[in-house]
BALOBA-1460 file (C-alpha; in Angstrom, 3 decimals):
// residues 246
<rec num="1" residu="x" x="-72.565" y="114.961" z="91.027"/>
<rec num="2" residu="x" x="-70.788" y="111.965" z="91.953"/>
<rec num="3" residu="x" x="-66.877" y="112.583" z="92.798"/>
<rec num="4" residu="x" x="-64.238" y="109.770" z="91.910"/>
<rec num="5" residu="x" x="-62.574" y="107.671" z="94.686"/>
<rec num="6" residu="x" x="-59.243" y="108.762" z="95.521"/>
<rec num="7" residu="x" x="-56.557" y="106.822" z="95.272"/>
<rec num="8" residu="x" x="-55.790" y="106.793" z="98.853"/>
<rec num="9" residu="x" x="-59.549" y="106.048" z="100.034"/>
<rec num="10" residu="x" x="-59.553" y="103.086" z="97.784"/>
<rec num="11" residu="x" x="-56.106" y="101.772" z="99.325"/>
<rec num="12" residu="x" x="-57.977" y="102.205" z="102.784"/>
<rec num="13" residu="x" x="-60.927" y="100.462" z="101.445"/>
<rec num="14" residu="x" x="-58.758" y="97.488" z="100.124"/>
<rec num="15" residu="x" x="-56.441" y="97.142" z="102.926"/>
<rec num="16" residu="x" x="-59.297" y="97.179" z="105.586"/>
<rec num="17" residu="x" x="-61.205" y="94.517" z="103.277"/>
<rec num="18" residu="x" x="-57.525" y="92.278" z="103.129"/>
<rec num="19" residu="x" x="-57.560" y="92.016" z="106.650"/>
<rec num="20" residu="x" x="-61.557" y="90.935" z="106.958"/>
<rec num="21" residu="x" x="-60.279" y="88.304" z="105.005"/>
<rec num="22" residu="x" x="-57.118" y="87.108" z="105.571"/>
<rec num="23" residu="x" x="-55.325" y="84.352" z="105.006"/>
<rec num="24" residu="x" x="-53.346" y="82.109" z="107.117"/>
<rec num="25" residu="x" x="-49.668" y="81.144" z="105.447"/>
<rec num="26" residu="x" x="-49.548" y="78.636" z="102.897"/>
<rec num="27" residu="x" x="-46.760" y="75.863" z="102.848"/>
<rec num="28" residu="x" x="-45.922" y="76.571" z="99.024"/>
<rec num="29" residu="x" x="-43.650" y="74.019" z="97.723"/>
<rec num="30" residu="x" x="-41.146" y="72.974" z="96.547"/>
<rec num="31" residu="x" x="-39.775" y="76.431" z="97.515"/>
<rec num="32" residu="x" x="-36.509" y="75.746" z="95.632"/>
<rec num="33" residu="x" x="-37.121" y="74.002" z="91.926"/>
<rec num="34" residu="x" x="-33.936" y="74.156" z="90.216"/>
<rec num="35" residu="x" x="-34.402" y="72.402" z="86.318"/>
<rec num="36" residu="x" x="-31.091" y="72.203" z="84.626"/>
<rec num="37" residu="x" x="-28.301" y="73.762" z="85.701"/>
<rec num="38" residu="x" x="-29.155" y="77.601" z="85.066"/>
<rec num="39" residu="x" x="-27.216" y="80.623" z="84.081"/>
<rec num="40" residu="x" x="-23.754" y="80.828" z="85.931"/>
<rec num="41" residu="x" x="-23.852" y="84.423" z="85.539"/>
<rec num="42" residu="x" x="-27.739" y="86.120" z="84.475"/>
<rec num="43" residu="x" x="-29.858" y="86.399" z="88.024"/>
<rec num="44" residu="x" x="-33.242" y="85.214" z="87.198"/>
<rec num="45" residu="x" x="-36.430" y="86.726" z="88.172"/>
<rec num="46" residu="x" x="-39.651" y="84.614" z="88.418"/>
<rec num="47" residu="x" x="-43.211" y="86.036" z="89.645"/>
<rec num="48" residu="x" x="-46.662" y="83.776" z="89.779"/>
<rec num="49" residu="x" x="-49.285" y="81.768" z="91.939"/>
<rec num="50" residu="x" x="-48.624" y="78.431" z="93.573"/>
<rec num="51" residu="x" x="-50.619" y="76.039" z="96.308"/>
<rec num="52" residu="x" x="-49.887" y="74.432" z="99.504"/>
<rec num="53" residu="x" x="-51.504" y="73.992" z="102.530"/>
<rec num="54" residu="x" x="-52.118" y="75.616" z="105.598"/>
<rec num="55" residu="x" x="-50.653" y="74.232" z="108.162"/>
<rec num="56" residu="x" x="-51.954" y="75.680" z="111.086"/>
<rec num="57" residu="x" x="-55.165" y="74.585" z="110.235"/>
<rec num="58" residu="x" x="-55.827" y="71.396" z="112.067"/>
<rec num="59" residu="x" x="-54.963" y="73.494" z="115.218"/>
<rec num="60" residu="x" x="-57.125" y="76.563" z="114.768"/>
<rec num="61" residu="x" x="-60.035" y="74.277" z="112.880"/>
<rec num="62" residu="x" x="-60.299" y="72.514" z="116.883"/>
<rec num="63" residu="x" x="-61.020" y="75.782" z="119.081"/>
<rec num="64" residu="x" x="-64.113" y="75.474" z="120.800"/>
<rec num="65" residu="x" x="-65.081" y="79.083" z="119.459"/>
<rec num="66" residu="x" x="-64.509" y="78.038" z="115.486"/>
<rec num="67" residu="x" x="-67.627" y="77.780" z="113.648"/>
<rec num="68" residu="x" x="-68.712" y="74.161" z="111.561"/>
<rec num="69" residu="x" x="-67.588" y="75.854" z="108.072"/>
<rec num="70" residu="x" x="-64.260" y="76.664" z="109.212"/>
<rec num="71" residu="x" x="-63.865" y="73.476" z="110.852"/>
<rec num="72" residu="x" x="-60.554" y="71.023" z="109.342"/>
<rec num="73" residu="x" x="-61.896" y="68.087" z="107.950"/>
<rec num="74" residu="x" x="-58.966" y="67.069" z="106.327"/>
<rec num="75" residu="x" x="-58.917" y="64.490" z="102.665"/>
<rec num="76" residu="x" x="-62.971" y="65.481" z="103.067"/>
<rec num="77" residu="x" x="-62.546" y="68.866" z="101.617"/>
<rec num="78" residu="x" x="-58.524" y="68.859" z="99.793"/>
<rec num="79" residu="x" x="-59.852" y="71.668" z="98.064"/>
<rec num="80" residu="x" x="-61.281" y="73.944" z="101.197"/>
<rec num="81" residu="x" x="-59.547" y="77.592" z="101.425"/>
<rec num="82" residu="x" x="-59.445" y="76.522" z="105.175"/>
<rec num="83" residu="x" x="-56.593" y="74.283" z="104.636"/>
<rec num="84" residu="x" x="-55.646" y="75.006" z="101.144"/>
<rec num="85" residu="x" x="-54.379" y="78.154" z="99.670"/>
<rec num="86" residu="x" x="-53.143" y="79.759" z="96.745"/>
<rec num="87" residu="x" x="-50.165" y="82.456" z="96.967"/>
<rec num="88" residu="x" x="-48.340" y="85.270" z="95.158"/>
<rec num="89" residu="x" x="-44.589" y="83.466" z="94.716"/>
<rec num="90" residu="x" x="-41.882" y="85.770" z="93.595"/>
<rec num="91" residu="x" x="-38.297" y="84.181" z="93.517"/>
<rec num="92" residu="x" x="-35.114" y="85.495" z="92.691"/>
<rec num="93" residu="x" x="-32.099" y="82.999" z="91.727"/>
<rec num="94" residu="x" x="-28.502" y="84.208" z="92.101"/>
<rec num="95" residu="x" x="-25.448" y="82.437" z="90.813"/>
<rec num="96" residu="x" x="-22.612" y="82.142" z="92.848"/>
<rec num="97" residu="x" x="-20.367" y="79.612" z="90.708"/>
<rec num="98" residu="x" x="-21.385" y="77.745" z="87.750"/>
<rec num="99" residu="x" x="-23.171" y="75.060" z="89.790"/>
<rec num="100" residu="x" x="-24.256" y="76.111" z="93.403"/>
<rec num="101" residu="x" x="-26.965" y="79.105" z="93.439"/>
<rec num="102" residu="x" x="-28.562" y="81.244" z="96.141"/>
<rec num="103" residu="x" x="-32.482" y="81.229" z="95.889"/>
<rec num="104" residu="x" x="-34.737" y="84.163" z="97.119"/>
<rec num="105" residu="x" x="-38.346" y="84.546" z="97.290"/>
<rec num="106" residu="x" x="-41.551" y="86.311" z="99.009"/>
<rec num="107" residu="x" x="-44.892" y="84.924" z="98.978"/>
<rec num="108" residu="x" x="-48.208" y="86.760" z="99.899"/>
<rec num="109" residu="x" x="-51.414" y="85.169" z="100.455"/>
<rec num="110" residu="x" x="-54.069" y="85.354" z="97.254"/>
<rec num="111" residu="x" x="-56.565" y="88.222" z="97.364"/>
<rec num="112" residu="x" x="-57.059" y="90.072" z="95.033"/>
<rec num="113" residu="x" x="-56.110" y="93.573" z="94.494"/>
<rec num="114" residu="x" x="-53.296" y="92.776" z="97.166"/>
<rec num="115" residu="x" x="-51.677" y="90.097" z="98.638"/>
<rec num="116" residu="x" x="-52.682" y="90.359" z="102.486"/>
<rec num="117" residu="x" x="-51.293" y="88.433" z="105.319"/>
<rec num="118" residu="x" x="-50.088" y="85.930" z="105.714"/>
<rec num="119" residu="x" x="-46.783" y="86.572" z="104.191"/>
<rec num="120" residu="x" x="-43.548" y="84.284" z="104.011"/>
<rec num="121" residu="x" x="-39.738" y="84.596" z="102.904"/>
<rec num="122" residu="x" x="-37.477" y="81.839" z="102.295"/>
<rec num="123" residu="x" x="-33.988" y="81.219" z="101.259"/>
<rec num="124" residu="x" x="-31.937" y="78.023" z="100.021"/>
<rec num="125" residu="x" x="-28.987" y="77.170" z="98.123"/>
<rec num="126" residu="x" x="-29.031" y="74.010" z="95.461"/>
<rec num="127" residu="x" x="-25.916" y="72.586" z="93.658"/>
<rec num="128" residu="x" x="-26.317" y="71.348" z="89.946"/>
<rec num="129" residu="x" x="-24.499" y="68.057" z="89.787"/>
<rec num="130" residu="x" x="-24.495" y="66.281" z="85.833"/>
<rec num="131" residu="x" x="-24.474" y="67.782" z="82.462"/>
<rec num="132" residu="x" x="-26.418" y="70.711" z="80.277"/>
<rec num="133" residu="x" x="-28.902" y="67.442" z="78.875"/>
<rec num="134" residu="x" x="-29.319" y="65.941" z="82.416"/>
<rec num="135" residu="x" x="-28.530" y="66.385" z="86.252"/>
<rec num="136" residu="x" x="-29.747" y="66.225" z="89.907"/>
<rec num="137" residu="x" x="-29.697" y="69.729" z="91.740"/>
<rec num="138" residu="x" x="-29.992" y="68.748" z="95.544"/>
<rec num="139" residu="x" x="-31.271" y="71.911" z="97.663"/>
<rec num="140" residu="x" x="-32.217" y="73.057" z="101.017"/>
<rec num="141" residu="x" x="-33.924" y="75.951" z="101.954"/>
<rec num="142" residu="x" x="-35.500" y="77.361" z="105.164"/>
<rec num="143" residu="x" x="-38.869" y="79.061" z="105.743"/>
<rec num="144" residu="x" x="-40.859" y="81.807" z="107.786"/>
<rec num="145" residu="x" x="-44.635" y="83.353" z="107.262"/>
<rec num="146" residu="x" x="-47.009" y="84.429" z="109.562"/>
<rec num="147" residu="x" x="-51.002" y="86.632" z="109.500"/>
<rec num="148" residu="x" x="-50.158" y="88.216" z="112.153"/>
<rec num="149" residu="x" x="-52.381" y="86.630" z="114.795"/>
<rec num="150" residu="x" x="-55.032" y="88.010" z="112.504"/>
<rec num="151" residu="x" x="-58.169" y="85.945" z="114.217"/>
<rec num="152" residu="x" x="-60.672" y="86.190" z="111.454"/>
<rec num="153" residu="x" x="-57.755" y="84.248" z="108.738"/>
<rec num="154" residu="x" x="-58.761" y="81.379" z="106.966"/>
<rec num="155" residu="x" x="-57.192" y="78.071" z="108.756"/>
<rec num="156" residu="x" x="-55.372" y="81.167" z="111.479"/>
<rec num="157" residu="x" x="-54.419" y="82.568" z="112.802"/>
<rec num="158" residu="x" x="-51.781" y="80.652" z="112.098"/>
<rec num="159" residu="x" x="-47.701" y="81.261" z="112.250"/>
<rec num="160" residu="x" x="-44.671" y="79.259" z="110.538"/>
<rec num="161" residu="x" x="-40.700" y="78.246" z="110.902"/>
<rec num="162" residu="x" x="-38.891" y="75.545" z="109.106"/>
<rec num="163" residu="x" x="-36.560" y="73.953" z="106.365"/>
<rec num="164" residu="x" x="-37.355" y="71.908" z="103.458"/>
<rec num="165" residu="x" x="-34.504" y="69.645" z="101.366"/>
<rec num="166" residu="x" x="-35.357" y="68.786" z="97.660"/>
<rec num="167" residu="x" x="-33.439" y="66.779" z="95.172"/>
<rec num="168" residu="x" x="-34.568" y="67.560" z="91.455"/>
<rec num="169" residu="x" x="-33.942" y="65.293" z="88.823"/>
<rec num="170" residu="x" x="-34.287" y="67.488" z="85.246"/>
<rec num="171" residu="x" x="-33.735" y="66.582" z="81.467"/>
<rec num="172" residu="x" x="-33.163" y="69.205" z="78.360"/>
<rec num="173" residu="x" x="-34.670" y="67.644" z="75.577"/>
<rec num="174" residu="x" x="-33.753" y="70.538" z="73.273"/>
<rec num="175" residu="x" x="-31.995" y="73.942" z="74.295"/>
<rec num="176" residu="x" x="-34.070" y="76.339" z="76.180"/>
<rec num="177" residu="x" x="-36.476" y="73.138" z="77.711"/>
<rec num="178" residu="x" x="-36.564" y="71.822" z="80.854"/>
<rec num="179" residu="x" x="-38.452" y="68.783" z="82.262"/>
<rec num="180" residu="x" x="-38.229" y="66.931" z="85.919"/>
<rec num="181" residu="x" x="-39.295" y="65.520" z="88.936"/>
<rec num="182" residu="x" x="-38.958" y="67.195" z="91.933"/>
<rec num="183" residu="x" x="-39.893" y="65.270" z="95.647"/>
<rec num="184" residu="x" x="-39.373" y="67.278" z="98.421"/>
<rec num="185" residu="x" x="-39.593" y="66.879" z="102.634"/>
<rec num="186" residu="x" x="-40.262" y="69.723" z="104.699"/>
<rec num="187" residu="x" x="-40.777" y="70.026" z="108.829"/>
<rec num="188" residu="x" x="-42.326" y="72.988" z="110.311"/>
<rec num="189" residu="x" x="-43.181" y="74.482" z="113.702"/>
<rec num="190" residu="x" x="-46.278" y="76.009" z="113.717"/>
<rec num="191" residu="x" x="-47.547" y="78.263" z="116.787"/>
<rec num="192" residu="x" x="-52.106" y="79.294" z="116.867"/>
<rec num="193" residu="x" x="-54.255" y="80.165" z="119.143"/>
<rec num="194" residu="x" x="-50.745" y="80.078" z="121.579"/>
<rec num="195" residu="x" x="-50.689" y="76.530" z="120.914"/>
<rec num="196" residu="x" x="-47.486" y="74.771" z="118.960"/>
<rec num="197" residu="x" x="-46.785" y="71.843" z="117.230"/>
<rec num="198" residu="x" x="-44.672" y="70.033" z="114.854"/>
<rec num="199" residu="x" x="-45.465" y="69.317" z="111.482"/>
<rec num="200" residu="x" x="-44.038" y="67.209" z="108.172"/>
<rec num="201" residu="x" x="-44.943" y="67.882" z="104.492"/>
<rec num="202" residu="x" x="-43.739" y="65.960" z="101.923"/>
<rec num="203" residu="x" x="-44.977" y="65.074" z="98.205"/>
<rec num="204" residu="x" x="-43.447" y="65.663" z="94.575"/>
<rec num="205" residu="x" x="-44.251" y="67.538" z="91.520"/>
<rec num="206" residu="x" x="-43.316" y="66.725" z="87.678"/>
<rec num="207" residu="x" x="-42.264" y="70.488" z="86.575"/>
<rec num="208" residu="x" x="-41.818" y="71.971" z="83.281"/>
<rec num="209" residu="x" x="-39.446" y="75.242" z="82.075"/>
<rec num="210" residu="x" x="-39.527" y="76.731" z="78.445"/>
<rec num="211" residu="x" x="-39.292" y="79.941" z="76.826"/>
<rec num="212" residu="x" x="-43.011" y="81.312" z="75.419"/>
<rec num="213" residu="x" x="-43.542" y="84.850" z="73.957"/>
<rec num="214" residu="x" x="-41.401" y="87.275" z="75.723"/>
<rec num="215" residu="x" x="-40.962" y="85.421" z="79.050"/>
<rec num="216" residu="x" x="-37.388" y="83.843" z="79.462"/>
<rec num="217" residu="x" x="-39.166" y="80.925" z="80.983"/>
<rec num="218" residu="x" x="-42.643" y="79.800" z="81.761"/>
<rec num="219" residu="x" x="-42.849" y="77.183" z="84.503"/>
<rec num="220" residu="x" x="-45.767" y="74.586" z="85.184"/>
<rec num="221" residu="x" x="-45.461" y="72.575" z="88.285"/>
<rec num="222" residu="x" x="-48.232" y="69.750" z="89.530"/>
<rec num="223" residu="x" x="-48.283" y="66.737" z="91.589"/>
<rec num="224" residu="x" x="-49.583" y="66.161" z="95.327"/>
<rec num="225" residu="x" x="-48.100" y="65.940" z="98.858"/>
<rec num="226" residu="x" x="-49.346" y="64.555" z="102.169"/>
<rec num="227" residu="x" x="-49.030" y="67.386" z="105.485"/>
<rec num="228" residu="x" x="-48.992" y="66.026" z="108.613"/>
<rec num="229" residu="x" x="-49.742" y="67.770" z="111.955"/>
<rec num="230" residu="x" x="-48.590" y="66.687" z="115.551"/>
<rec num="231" residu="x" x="-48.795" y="62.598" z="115.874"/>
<rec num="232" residu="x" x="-52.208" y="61.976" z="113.914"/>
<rec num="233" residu="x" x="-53.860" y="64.659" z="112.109"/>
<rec num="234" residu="x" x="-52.698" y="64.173" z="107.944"/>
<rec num="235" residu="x" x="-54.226" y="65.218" z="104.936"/>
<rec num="236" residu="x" x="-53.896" y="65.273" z="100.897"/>
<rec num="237" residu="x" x="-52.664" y="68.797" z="99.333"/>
<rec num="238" residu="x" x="-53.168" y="69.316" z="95.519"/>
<rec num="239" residu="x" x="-50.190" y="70.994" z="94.407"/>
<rec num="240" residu="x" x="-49.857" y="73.367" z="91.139"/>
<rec num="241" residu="x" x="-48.232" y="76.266" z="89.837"/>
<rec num="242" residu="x" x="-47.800" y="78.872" z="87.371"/>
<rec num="243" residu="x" x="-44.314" y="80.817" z="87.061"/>
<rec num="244" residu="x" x="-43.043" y="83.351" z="84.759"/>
<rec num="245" residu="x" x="-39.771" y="84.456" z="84.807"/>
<rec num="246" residu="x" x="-36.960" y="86.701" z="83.080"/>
């Protein structure tokens, strides 16, 4: 007679399976989206997936030892998991006055039953400048993630440091709804294979924030951005996102 898995065998099982798989760090942005001016004093928590690129991936797609499929071939293949990746985003927003706020988040690479490396935190303050119908919130925020020098990651192993600046322009059409544009910049250092470079990432999304069933806010981000690696190497990233938060 057949026993049932134990809880801890199957956490083996799934962790050893994460890390046959892994995932090099994803560039998700913007990291700081702030539509409207927010709560002065109500933290908000927001939890969902979102897509950037992976950075590293021009570098570790041009070691001898890499194989054709996990080769970069850049605007060829936008949609490869070898330079594009979705991630688990979870923010937290804390007001410090009425118009500048501290933002928080974690971000773990997309696999499903867990989130396995690579993983990121980042941090940024914005400041709400216009009124409750219509403002700009200017914000900067810095950036780490790495796998781990996990060899076998898609577009790793691959390693991340940097600081984005975004400037979102938002409009409340009726209480509780949110609308804007948010462009963004963003340079990185990036370290595989013990080989660094420098890279730039910058693009915009058209976001949207309103209250559905018994989420506070629901948040849909799209739009594009262009990464660029060292002095040639540049590519298009599809950006979207899905946020909930309370």
């Amino acid at each position: 007679m057949a026993h049932p898995a134990r809880p801890s065998l199957t956490l083996l099982l799934a962790l050893a399976l994460g890390a046959l798989a892994a995932c090099a760090p994803s560039a998700v942005g913007p990291m700081v989206m702030r539509l409207g001016p927010g709560s002065a004093q109500q933290r908000m928590l927001q939890a969902g997936i979102r897509t950037g690129p992976r950075l590293s991936a021009p570098i570790a797609g041009t070691v001898p030892s890499v194989g054709t499929d996990d080769r970069f071939r850049g605007d060829d293949a936008s949609f490869s998991t070898q330079q594009w990746g979705l991630a688990f985003d979870a923010a937290m927003t804390w007001p410090l006055t009425e118009r500048l706020h501290l933002h928080t988040g974690l971000q773990g690479e997309m696999f499903l039953p867990l989130p396995v490396p690579g993983y990121g935190v980042y941090a940024g303050m914005s400041y709400y400048i216009g009124s409750e119908q219509l403002g700009l919130a200017p914000s900067l925020a810095v950036r780490g993630a790495s796998d781990f020098g996990i060899s076998s990651s898609k577009g790793g192993p691959g390693s991340m440091a940097g600081a984005e600046a975004t400037c979102a322009l938002s409009f409340s059409p009726e209480p509780g709804v949110s609308v804007g544009l948010v462009p963004f910049v963003a340079v990185h250092t990036l370290s595989s294979h013990g080989v660094s470079n420098g890279s730039l990432y910058y693009g915009g999304v058209v976001a949207a924030r309103f209250t559905w069933g018994w989420l506070d806010t629901l948040e849909l981000s799209g739009g594009f951005g262009r990464a660029r690696v060292g002095d040639s190497t540049s590519w298009n990233v599809p950006i979207v996102g899905v946020r909930g938060g309370r």
